[in-house]
N, C-alpha and C positions, 0 to 999 in steps of 0.2 A: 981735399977739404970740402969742396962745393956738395960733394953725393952726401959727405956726413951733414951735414944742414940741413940738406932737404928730409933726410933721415929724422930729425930732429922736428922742422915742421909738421912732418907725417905724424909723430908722437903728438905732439901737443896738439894737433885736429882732431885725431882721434879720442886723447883726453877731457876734451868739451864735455861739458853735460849737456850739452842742447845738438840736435842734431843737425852738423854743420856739412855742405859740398863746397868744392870750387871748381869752377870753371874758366877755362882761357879766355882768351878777347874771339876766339871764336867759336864760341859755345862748348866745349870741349868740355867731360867732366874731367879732372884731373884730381880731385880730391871726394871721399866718401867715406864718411868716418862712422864708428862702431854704432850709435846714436841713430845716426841714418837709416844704419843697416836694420834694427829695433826698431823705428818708428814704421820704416816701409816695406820690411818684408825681402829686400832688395839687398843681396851683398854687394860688395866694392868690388868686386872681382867683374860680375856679370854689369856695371855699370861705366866703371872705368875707362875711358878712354871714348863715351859716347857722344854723340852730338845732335843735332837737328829736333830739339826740347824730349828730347829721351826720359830726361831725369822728371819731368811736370807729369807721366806717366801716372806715378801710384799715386799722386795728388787729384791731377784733373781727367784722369783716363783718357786724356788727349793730350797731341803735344801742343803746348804754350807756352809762352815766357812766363817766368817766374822773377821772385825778386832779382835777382842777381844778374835776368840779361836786360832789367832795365838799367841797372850803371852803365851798360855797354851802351847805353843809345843816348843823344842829345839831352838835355835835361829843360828844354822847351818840350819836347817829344813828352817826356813825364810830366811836367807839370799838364801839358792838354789834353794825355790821356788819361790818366791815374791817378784822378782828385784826392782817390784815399790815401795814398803814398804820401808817407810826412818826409820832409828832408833833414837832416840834422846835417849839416858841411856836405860832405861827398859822402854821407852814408844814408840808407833810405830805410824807411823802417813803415811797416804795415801790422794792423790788425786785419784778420779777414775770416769769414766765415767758409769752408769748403764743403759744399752739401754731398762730393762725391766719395769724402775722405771717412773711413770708417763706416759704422750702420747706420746710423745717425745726424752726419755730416759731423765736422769738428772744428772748432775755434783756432786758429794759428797766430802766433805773433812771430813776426819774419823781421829779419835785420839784415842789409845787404852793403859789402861796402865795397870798395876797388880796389885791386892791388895793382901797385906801382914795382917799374924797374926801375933801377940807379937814377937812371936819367930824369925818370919822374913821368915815363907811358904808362901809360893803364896797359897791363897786359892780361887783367882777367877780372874777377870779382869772386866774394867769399858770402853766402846766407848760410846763417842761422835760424834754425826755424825753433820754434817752440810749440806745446800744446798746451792752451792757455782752458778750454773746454772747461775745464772745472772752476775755473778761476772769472771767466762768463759767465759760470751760471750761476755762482756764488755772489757774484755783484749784480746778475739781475734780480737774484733772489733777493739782496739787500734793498735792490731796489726799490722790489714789490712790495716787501715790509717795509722800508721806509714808507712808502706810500697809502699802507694799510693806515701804519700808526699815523701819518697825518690826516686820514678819513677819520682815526678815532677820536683822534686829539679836537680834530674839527666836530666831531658831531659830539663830545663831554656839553652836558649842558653846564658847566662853573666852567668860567672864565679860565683858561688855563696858558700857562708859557711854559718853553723848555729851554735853559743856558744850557751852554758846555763847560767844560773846567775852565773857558776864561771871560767867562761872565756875555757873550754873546748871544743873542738870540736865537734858536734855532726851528722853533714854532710858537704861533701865536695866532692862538685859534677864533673862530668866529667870535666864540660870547665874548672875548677877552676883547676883540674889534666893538665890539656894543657895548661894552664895559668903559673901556677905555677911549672911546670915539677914536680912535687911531687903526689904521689899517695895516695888517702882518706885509704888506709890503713895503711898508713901511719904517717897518721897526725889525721884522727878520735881519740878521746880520750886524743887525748893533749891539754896540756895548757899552760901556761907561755907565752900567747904568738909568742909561736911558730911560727903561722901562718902569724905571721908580716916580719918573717923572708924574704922570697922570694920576698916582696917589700920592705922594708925598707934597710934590710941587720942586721937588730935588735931588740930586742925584745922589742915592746911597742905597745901600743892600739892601734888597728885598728877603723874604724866607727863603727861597729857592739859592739866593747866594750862602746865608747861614747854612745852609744843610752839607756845603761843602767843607767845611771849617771843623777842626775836632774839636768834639764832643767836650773837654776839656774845658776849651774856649769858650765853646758857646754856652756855659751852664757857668759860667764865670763873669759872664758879660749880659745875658737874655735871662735872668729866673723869673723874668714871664711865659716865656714859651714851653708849652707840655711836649715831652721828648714820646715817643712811642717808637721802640725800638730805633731803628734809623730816619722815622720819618720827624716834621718838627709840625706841632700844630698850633693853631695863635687865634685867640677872638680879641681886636684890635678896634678903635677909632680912628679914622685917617681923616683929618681937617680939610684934607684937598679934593677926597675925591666926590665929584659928582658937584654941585652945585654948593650943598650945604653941609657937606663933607659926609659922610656913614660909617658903619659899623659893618667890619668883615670875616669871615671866616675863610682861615686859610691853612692849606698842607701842603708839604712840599719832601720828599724823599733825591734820594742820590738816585742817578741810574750808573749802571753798570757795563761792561763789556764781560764779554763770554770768558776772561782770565778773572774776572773777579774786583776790577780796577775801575774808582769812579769817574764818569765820561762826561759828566754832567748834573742837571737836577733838571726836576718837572713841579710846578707848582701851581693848584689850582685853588683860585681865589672865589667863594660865594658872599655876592651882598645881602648882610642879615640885618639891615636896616630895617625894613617891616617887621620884621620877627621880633629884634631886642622892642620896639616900639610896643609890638604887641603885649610881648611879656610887661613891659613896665606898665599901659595898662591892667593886663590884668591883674598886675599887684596891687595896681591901685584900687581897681575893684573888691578885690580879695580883702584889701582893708578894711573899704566900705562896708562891704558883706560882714564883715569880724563887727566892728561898731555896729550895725544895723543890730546884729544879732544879740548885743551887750544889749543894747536898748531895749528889741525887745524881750531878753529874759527877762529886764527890770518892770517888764508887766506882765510877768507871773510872778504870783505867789512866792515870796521864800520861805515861807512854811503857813503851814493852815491852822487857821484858831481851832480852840479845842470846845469842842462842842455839847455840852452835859448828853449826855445818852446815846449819841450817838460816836463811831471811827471812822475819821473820812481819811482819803488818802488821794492820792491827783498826783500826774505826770505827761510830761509831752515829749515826743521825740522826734523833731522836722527833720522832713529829708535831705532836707536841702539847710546854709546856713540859716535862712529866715526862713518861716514857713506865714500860715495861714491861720492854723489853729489855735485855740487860747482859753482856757481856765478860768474861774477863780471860785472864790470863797466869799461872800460882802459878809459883815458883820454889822449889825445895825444897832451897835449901843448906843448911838448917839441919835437915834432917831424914837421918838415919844411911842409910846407903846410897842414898840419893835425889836424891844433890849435882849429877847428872847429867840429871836431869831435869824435866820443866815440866809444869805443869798447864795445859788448852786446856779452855776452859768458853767458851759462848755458850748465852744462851736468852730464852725470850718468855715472859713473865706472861702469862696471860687479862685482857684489858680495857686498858684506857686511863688516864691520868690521876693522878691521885694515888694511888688501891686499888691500881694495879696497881705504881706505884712505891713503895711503900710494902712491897708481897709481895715485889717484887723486892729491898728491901734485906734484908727478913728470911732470903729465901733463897739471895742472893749469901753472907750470913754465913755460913748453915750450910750450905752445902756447901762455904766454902772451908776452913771451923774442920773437917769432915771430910776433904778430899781433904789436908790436913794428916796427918791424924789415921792414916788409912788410904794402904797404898801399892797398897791394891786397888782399881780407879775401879768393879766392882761393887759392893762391901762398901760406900765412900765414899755412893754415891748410894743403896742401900738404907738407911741410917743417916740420910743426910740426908730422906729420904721419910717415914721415919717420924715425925720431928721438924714439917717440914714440914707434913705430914696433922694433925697434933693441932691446930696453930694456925689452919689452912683452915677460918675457919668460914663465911666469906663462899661457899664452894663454889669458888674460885678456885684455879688450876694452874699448873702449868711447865713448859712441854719446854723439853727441856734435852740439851745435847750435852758431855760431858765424857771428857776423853780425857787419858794420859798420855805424853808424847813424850821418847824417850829418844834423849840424843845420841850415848852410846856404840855401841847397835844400828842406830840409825836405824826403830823399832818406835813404832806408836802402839798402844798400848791400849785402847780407850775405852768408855763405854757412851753408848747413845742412847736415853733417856729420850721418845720420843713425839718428837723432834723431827722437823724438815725435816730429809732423809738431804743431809751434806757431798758434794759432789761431787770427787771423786779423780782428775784426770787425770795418766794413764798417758805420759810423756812417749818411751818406748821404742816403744809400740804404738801411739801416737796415741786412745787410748780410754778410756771412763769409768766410773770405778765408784761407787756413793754406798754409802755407811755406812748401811743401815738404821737400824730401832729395836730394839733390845733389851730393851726394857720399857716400860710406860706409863709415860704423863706424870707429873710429881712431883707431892706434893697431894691427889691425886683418891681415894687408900685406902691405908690404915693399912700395909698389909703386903704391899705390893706386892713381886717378887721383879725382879732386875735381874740380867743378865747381861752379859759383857763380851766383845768380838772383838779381835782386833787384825791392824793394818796394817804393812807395811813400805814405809817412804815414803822410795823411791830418787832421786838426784840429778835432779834440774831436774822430779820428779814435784810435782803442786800438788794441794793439798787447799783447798776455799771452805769456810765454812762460813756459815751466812746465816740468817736470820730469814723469817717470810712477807713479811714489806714488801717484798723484795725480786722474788720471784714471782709476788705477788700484786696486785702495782702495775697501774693499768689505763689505758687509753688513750683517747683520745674516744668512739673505736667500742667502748667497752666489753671491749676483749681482755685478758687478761692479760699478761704480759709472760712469765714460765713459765722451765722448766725450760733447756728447748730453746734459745731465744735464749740465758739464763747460760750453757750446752756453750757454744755459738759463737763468747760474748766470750772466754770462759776462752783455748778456744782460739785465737783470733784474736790473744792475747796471752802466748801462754806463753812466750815468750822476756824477755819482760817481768820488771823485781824485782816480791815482793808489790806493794809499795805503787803500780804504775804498774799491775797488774791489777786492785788493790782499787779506784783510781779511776779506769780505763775500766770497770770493770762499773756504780758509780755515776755514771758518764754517759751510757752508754748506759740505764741506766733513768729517768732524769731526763728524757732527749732522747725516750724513748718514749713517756712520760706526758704531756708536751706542759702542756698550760694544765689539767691533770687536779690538784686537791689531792694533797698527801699524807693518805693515811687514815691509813697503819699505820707502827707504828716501823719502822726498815731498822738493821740491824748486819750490818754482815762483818769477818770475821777468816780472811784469806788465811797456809797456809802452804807456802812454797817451797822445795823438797831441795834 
């Protein structure tokens, strides 16, 4: 009966998946099973019955104790020599690295325990060894990556956290410590929530816990949160955080394990407190800019009187909502001997924007409450200069082209304050005259003097009158658009009414400038004998 047992133990050593020996209580190999044989090269045959650390051979190429003759020795003895040796009861169990085992050296997990007779002696010991090599490198590798993703995690510049499937902290990265004045060692390892705390002021699910919940749910419960595929994204007010509470943006996805199973979430949180501020700002400017700009269309012209013998036509198109530029047409029936005639004003503020639309309404006034005033367009624009100069404190001017057009003679009058000279064609000779200046620009000194010329503007003869935007309009290749081309249209059109010259000269500079911005305001005010 006894030989069939051991019969039986020999089986079942040998059936081990891990490669198992035993030895007596005096080192004796007495067991070497198939396992063994596989790992070390070493059959049972040629090991069997050996002693004096035989078996530590294909392990350490020398003889040494291995796990199983330390059961054989006191267990003071192990504890003082063999700090790595963990003890579980009477069995000892080691991880260990063997640099002599294999090419490479090889990771082993060893389990050694003692076997007992009836009586309860130790009469030997039993290890099992493993090769854990793959299963080492696989956890330092986890390691490493763990450790990558917490550099990354750490260096995200939005505030970020990472739960696992039960709501626990598992990073909490720098910004999210500057964010939240709480530091990741703080708060790593918590849960309940916790982390709601510094935005909410209590404890309840942040995005990064929604993102674990189906889809179902959450589109049942949140139809404020934008879904993007599995991620969840939210622009939010939180009353608690920060002093006077802000405006956040925030994303949060599932992460995963290598089977496809969610492990966790990552959520990373940006304060867009500056930004929403900004925007509502610029709405509010935006407004402004939209009112500023009703204001000033309501001083231009809504349509131009009609004028016996002559077709006038006038347009302006700022680049901006407000500009600088401005129009008009005076009619002076209300003024004693002047029922005949029209006031022709066009001109350009210095600068852009509001300043400049703001100049220009000051000084549309006062030169139109002058050219009222005065039926002289010298005297008119000297008057208004001086007026003009007092309130220039910004350093800011005017050219300006003002002229008066009589129906009775067919005569214009005008003075030209610094502006772009009107271009005059001659429809009898085919040829061009421009209107110089007659004085500096308006604005620039107190007591500037102004002089006045005058034209006679015969049937089918054209007068433009323009702002720089139109001249100085530029094209991919940097050219200007110029004098020369405006001749061309003029005349490439002079059989034309104003308003069908006014707008082929604006298409032809629109079609020159191509994918070029507008910089500068553009006004024309065509008149036709």
């Amino acid at each position: 009966m006894k030989p069939r047992m051991e019969g039986y133990c020999e089986e079942i050593i040998n059936f081990l998946p891990d490669a198992t020996f035993v030895i007596d209580k005096d080192g004796i190999v007495i067991a070497w099973n198939r396992e063994m044989e596989r790992l070390t090269g070493i059959s049972a045959n040629s090991i069997l019955g050996k002693d004096n650390y035989e078996y530590a051979i294909p392990f350490y190429r020398e003889r040494k104790p291995m796990l199983a003759d330390l059961i054989l020795i006191p267990d003071t003895e192990v504890e003082r020599r063999y700090h790595t040796v963990k003890k579980e009861g009477d069995t000892l169990v080691v991880d260990i690295f063997i640099p002599t085992f294999g090419k490479e050296g090889t990771c082993f997990w060893a389990k050694a325990s003692p076997l007992y007779d009836p009586q309860g002696n130790v009469i030997g010991a039993i290890e099992t060894i493993r090769d854990i090599t793959d299963r080492v490198r696989l956890r330092k590798e986890a390691q490493k990556n763990a450790q990558r993703l917490a550099q990354i995690i750490n260096f995200l510049p939005d505030a970020t956290i990472v739960i696992d499937n039960e709501g626990i902290v598992q990073a909490w990265n720098r910004a999210m410590e500057n964010l939240s004045h709480i530091s990741a060692s703080d708060m790593i390892g918590k849960g309940n929530y916790e982390y709601a705390l510094p935005f909410y002021g209590e404890r309840r699910p942040i995005l990064a816990n929604l993102a674990l919940i189906p889809k179902e749910e959450l589109l049942s419960e949140y139809s404020h949160i934008d879904r993007e595929g599995d991620t969840l994204v939210v622009d939010t007010f939180l009353p608690k955080a920060g002093d006077h509470g802000g405006f956040f943006w925030a994303k949060a996805t599932p992460l995963y394990n290598s089977d496809g199973k969610i492990t966790g979430a990552i959520e990373t949180i940006r304060d867009i407190t500056e930004r929403r501020e900004m925007e509502e700002r610029i709405a509010r400017s935006k407004a402004e800019l939209d009112i500023a700009a009703e204001i000033q269309q309501s001083f231009l012209p809504d349509s131009l009187p009609v004028i016996s013998g002559f077709d006038v036509a006038a347009r302006s198109l700022m680049a901006k909502e407000v500009g600088g530029d401005f129009f008009d047409v005076i009619p002076f029936e209300m003024v004693p001997l002047k029922n005949d005639s029209f006031g022709i004003l066009i001109a350009d503020v210095s600068g852009k924007g509001i300043p400049a639309a703001l100049f220009m309404a000051l000084s549309r006034i006062v030169v139109r409450v002058n050219a009222t005033w005065y039926q002289d367009p010298a005297k008119a624009i000297t008057s208004a200069n001086s007026i003009i100069a007092i309130d220039s404190k910004a350093g800011m001017f005017v050219t300006l082209f003002y002229g008066i057009l009589s129906e009775k003679d067919r005569t214009m009058r005008y003075v030209n304050a610094g502006h772009n000279p009107p271009i005059m064609y001659r429809k009898s000779t085919d040829s061009f005259e421009e209107l110089t200046a007659t004085g500096m620009v308006i604005g620039a000194v107190e007591n500037a003097s102004y002089y006045e010329r005058q034209v006679l503007v015969e049937t089918e003869d054209i007068i433009v009158l323009y702002t720089d935007g139109i001249t100085e309009s530029i094209n991919t290749d940097n050219e200007m658009f110029g004098d020369v081309r405006l001749k061309s249209v003029i005349r490439a059109n002079a059989s034309q009414s104003a308003e069908e010259i006014l707008n082929n000269i604006l298409t032809e500079v629109l079609k020159f400038s191509g994918s070029e911005p507008q910089f500068d305001d553009i006004t024309l005010l065509v008149i036709k004998g």
